[in-house]
N, C-alpha and C positions, 0 to 999 in steps of 0.2 A: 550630368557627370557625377554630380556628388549621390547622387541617388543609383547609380548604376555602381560604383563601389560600394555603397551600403548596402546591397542586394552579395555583390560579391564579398564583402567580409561576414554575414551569417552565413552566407554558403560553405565559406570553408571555417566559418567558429564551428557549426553544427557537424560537418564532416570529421571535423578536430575532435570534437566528443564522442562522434559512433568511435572513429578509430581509435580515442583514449579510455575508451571504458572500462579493461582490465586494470588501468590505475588509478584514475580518477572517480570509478565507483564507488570501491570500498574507502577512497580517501575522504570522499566527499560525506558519505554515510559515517561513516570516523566522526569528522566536525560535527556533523548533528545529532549525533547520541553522545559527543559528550557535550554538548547543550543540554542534552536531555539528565544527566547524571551529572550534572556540576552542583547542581544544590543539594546533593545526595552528601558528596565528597565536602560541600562546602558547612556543611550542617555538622559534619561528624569532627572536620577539621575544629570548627566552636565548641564542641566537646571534650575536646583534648586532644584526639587522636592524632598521632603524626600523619605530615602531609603526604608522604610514601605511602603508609598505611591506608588512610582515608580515599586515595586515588585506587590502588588498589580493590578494597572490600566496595567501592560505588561499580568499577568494574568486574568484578567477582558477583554484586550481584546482578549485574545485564546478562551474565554469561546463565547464571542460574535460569534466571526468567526464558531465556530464547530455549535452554537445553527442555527445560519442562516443557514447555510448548511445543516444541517437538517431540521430548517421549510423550506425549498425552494426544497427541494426532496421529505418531506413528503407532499407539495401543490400538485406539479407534478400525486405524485402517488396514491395522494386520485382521482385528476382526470383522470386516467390511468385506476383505479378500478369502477371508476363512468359507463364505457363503456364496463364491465366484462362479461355483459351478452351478451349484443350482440359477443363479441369476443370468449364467448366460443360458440354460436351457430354456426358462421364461420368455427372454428374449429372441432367441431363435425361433421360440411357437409364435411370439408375437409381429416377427418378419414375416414369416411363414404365411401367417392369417393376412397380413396387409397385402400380402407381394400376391396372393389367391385374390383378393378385393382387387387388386389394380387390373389383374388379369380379365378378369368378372366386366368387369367394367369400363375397360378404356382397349386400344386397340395393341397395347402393349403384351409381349407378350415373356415367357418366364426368364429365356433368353434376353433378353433386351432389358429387362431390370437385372439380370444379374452382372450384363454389360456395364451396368449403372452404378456398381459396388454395393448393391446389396447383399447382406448376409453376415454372418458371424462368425469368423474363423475360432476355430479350436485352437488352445494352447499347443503349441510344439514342444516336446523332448529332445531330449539327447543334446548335441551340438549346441538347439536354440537356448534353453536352459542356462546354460556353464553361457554363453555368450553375453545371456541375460546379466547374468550373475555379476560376470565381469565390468560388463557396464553400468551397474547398481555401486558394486565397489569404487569404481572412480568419480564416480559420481560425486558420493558419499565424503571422498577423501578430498575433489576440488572443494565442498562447499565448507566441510571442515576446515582446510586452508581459510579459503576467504574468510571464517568466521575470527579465524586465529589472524588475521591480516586487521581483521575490521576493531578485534578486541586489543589490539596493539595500537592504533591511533588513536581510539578513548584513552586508553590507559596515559600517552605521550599528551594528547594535547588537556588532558585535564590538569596533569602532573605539571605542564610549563606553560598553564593558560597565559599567567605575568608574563611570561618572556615574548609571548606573543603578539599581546597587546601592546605591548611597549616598541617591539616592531614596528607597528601600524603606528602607532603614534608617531615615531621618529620619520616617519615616510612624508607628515605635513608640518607646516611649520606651525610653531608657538603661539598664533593667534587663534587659530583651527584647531589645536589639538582638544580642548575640553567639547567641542560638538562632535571631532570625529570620536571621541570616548564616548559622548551619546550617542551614536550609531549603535555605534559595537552593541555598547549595552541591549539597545529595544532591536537591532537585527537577532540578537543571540537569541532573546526573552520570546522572539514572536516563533519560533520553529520550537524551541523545548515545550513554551506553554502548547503548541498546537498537537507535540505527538504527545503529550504528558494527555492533555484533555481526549485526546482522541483514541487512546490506549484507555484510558476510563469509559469511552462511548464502546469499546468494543467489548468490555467487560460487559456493562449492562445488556448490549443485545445479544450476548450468548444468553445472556441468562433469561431473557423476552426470548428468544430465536425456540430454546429448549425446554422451554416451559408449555410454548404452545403445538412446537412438533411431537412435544409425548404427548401431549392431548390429543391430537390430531391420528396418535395410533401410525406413526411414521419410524422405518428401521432405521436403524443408526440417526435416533435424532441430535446424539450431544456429538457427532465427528459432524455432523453437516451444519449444526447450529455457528461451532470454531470456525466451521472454513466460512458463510455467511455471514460471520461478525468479520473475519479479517476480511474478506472484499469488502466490507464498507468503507475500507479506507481509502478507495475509487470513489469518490462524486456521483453518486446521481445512476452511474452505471453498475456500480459494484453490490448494491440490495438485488437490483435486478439479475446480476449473475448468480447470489446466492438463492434467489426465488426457482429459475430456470434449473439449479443442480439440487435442488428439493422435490421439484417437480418430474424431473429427470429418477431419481432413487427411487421414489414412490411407483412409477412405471414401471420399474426396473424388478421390484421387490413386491410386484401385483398387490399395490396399494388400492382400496377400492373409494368409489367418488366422494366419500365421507373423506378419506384421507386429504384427496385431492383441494376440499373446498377449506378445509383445515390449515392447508396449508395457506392458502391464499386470504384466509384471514388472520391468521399469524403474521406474516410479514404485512400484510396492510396495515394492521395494526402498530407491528415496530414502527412502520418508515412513518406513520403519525407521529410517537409519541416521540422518533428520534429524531425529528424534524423542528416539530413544535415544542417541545417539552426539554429533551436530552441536553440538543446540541444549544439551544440558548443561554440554559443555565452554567454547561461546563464549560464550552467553549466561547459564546459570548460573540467580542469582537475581537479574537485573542490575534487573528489571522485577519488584517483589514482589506483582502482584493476584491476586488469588483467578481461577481460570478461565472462571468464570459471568459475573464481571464484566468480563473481557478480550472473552467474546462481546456482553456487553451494551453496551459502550464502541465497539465495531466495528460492529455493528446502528447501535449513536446516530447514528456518526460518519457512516457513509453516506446515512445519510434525514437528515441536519442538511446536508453540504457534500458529498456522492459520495464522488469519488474521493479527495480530499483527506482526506476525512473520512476514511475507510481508514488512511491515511496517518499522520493524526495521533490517533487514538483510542488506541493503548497508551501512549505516550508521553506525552501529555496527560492521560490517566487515571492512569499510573503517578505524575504529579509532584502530583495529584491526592490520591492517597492519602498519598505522603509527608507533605503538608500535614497529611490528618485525622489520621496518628498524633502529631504535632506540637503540634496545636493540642488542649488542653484539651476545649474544646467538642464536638470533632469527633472524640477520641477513637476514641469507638463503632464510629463509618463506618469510622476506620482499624484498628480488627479487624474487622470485616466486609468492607473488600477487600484485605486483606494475604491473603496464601499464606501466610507463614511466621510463625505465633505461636509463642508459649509456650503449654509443658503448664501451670505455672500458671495463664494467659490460660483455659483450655480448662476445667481443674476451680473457676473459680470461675463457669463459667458452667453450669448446667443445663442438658438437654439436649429435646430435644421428648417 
């Protein structure tokens, strides 16, 4: 019984979340950028600067950072789309040449692969354009929104972090309160340290990413190097999405096998030294989950909110676990998603 309700309350906590993601996204993303920007605000505060002011200018510059990052991708990809024609004419020779090989060779015939969706539709005028257009502009203006949504909850919960804390405090009683403050504390500390360090790993692999695709004689190597450092902030699958849309350009852009092998030792090389090298140093044990549950938290996060969900799964899970090792109850969960136990932890447990 107790277990066929625990099955029904994830069912509907997680349907609770697909259906609250319009507010609970950018709420959630909120809290942990200003994790991320509190010691910004709390640095400048030790300076002198008023606490208005210092909340402010910590949020003034997140907005900076995200708007750069966007005009410096949107440069990139206006001139990625400047060369669209010639690259879809490439492409269409290179359909052309497969879909005559498939013909050549299997019982298939031209018909039957174009039944298939093969081929490369031409741009549309008129009508499609202005529709284009339109749906570019709303586009532009929801994420604008959300951005102005998201830079309003940094701003609010940096400005009243005190009031908030003091909240949670009042929630337990005065024998608890000084450990539930150590929560708070190492929950906050383990999502800022992890996007702070992780914002630093993606710096260094643009700069590894772009160092070896100009070598490698690859177009547009510094727009693909940016979008390959930011999927790394995927586990395990996000180097490999940026491998596959390298690989993908090169085709596209009649890169020739020099290119090709360039490329795959470029990234071979990053995902060593950001493996072995990068992430021990910056990152350390700043995020202590077990690995199974870091893919399991990233899985969640994207079938719950996408991209966001990405986004906010190790950090969210990480401050997750701090809780279970904390709380009594929850113990257990917090050695089953901690990395780092004890040998005693280990020998009083038997093994399968």
């Amino acid at each position: 019984m107790y277990s066929a309700l625990m099955i029904v309350a994830l069912y509907f906590l997680f349907a609770g979340l697909i259906k609250a993601k319009p507010f609970l996204a950018p709420l959630l993303l909120g809290i942990v950028l200003s994790f991320l920007m509190y010691p910004v605000s709390r640095k400048l505060e030790m300076w002198g600067v008023h606490k208005v002011m210092a909340t402010f200018l910590s949020t003034l510059l997140l907005l900076l950072v995200a708007v750069g990052f966007a005009f410096i991708v949107f440069t990139q990809v206006k001139s990625f789309t400047a060369d669209w024609e010639e690259i879809q004419d490439r492409l269409t020779i290179q359909v052309e040449e497969m879909t005559d090989y498939l013909v050549e060779r299997t019982p298939l015939t031209h018909d039957q692969i174009a039944g298939y969706g093969f081929g490369i539709g031409r741009r549309q005028s008129g009508e499609s354009d202005s529709a284009r257009g339109i749906y570019m502009i709303r586009s532009a203006f929801g994420y604008l929104t959300q951005l102005l949504i998201i830079l309003v909850y940094v701003f609010l919960f940096i400005h009243f972090r005190g009031r908030f804390r003091r909240f949670i405090l009042r929630l337990v009683p005065g024998d608890r309160q000084e450990q539930v403050s150590e929560i708070i504390t190492k929950a906050s500390a383990v999502s800022r340290r992890y996007l702070a360090g992780k914002l630093l790993l993606m710096v260094f692999l643009a700069i590894l990413y772009y160092i070896g695709l100009l070598i490698s004689g690859l177009e547009n190597a510094f727009l693909i190097s940016l979008l390959s450092a930011a999927l790394s902030i995927i586990p395990v699958i996000g180097n490999l999405f940026g491998f596959f849309i390298a690989i993908a350009v090169s085709l596209l852009t009649d890169g020739g096998t020099g290119t090709l092998i360039g490329i795959a030792i470029t990234f071979a090389m990053a995902q060593f030294i950001d493996t072995y090298i990068l992430q021990p140093i910056v990152l350390g044990d700043k995020v202590d989950v077990h690995p199974v549950f870091i893919i399991i938290s990233v899985v969640l996060g994207y079938l719950v909110w996408g991209l966001i969900g990405l986004v906010l799964a190790i950090p969210v899970f990480g401050m997750i676990a701090v809780i279970c090792r904390y709380v009594p109850a929850l113990k257990p969960f917090g050695y089953l998603f901690s990395m780092n136990h004890t040998a005693a932890e280990d020998n009083n447990t038997s093994e399968f």
